[in-house]
C-alpha positions as CSV (number, residue, x, y, z in Angstrom):
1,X,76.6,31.1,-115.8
2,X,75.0,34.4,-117.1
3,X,72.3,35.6,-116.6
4,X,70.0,34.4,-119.3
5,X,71.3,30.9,-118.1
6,X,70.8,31.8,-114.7
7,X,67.2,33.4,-114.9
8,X,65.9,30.3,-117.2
9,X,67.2,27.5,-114.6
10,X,64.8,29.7,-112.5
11,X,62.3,30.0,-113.8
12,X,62.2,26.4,-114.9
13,X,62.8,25.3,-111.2
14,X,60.6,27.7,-109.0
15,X,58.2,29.3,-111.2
16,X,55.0,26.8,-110.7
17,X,56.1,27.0,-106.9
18,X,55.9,30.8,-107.2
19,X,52.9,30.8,-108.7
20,X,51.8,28.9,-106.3
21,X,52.6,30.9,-103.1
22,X,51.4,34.0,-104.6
23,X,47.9,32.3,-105.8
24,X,47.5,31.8,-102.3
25,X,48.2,35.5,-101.1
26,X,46.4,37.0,-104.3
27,X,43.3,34.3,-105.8
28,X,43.9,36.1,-109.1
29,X,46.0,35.1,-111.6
30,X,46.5,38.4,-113.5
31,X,47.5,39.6,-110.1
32,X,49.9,36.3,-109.5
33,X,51.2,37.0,-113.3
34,X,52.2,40.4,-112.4
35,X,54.3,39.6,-108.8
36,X,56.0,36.8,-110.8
37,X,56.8,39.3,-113.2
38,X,58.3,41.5,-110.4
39,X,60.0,38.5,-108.7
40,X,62.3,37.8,-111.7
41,X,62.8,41.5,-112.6
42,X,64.2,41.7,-109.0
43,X,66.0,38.2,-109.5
44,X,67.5,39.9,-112.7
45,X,68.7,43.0,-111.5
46,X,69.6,41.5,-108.1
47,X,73.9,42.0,-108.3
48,X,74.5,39.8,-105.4
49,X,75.3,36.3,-105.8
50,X,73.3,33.6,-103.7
51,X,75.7,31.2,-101.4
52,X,74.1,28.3,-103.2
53,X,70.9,27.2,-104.6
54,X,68.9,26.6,-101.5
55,X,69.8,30.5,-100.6
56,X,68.5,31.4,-104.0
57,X,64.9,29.7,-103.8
58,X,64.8,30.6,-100.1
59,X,65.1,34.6,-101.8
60,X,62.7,34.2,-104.6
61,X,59.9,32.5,-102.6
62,X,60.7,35.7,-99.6
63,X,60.5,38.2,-102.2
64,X,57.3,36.6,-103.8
65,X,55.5,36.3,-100.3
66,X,56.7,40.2,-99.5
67,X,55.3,41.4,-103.1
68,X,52.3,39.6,-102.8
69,X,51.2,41.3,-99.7
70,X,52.4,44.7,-101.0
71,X,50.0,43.9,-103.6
72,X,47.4,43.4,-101.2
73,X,48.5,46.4,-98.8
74,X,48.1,48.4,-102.1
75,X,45.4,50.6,-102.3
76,X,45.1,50.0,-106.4
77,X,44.2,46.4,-105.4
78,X,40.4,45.5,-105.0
79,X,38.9,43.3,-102.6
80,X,38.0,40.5,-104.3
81,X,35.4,37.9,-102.3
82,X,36.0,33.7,-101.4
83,X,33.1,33.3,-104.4
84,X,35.2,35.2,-106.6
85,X,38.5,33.5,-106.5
86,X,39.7,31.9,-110.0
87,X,40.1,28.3,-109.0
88,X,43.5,27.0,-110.9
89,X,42.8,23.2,-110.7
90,X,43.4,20.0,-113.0
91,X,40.0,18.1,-111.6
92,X,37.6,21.2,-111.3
93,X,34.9,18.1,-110.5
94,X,36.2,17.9,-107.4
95,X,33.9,20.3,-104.6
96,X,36.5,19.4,-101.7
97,X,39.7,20.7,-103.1
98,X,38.3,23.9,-104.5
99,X,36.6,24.2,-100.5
100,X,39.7,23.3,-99.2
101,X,41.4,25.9,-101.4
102,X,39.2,28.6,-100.4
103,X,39.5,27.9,-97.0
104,X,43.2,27.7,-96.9
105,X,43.4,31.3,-99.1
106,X,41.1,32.2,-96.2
107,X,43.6,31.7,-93.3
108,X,45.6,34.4,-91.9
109,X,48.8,35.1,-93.8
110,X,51.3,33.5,-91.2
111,X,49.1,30.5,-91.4
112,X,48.4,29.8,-95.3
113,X,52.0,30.4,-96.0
114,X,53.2,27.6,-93.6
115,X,50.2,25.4,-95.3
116,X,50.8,26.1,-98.4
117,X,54.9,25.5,-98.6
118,X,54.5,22.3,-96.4
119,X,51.4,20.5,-97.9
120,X,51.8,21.9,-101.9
121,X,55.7,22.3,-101.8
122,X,56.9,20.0,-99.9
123,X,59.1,21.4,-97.6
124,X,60.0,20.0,-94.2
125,X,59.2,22.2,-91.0
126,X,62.9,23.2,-90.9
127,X,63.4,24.4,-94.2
128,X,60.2,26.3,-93.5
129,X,61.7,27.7,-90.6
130,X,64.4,28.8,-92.4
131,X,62.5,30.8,-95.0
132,X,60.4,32.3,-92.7
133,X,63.3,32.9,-90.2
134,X,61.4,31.6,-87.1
135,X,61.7,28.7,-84.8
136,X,61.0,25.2,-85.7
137,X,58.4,25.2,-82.9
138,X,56.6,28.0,-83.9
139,X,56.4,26.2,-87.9
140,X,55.0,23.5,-86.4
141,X,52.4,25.6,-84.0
142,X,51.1,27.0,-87.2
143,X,50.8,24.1,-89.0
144,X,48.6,22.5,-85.6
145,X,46.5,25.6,-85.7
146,X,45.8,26.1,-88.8
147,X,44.7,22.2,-89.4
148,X,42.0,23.1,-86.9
149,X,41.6,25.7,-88.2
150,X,40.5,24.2,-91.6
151,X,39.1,21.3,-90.0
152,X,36.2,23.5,-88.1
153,X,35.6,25.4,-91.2
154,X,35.1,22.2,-93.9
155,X,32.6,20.7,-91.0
156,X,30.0,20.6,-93.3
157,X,31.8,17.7,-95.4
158,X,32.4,15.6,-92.2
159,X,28.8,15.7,-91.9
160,X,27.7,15.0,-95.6
């Protein structure tokens, strides 16, 4: 396959995921748009070839989750608050999702990327593992503390 093939399969397969992860790191999408960008430069010039396809979106969603916090480590990159975050969402109606949303963007890193590739991309806590190269034990301690986590931050709604 070369490597206009290649890059177009891609981006066709992992490109909303992408976008995805790195909304979560980021909450801007011009800043999103630009470490997608990076990510399949990289994935262009990269000359090795992936064992298989599962290798391949194991490196793109790695080397989107390390650019987006170089993007954040970078001192060109503003703070930018919860209120200020550009929501990306079909049903904009809906107060719990965005809350939800802006308390998952909220967790520490190790535990919004473990939320977000489980409950948004569907991925089972070994194929997590994998990714992340750590135990199975320590996805799934993640997962429990960041759930209560969430769950003592959206309170309010139990209460409502």
């Amino acid at each position: 396959m070369d490597k206009n093939n290649e890059f177009k399969t891609a981006y066709n397969n992992y490109g909303e995921m992408l976008y995805r992860i790195a909304f979560v790191y980021l909450a801007n999408q011009d800043d999103v748009e630009d470490v997608l960008q990076d990510v399949f430069i990289s994935f262009l010039q990269n000359p090795s070839k992936f064992k298989n396809e599962e290798h391949k979106k194991a490196w793109l969603i790695r080397t989107t989750q390390n650019k987006s916090i170089n993007l954040l480590k970078s001192s060109s990159r503003k703070n930018v608050s919860i209120e200020d975050i550009q929501i990306q969402s079909d049903d904009t109606d809906n107060d719990l999702h965005i809350d939800i949303l802006k308390q998952i963007i909220s967790l520490d890193e190790k535990y919004k990327t473990v939320v977000i590739l489980y409950y948004y991309n569907d991925y089972s806590v070994g194929e997590i593992a994998q990714i992340l190269k750590i135990s199975k034990s320590a996805v799934k301690m993640r997962l429990k503390r960041s759930r209560e986590l969430l769950k003592i931050q959206l309170e309010d709604y139990e209460n409502e």
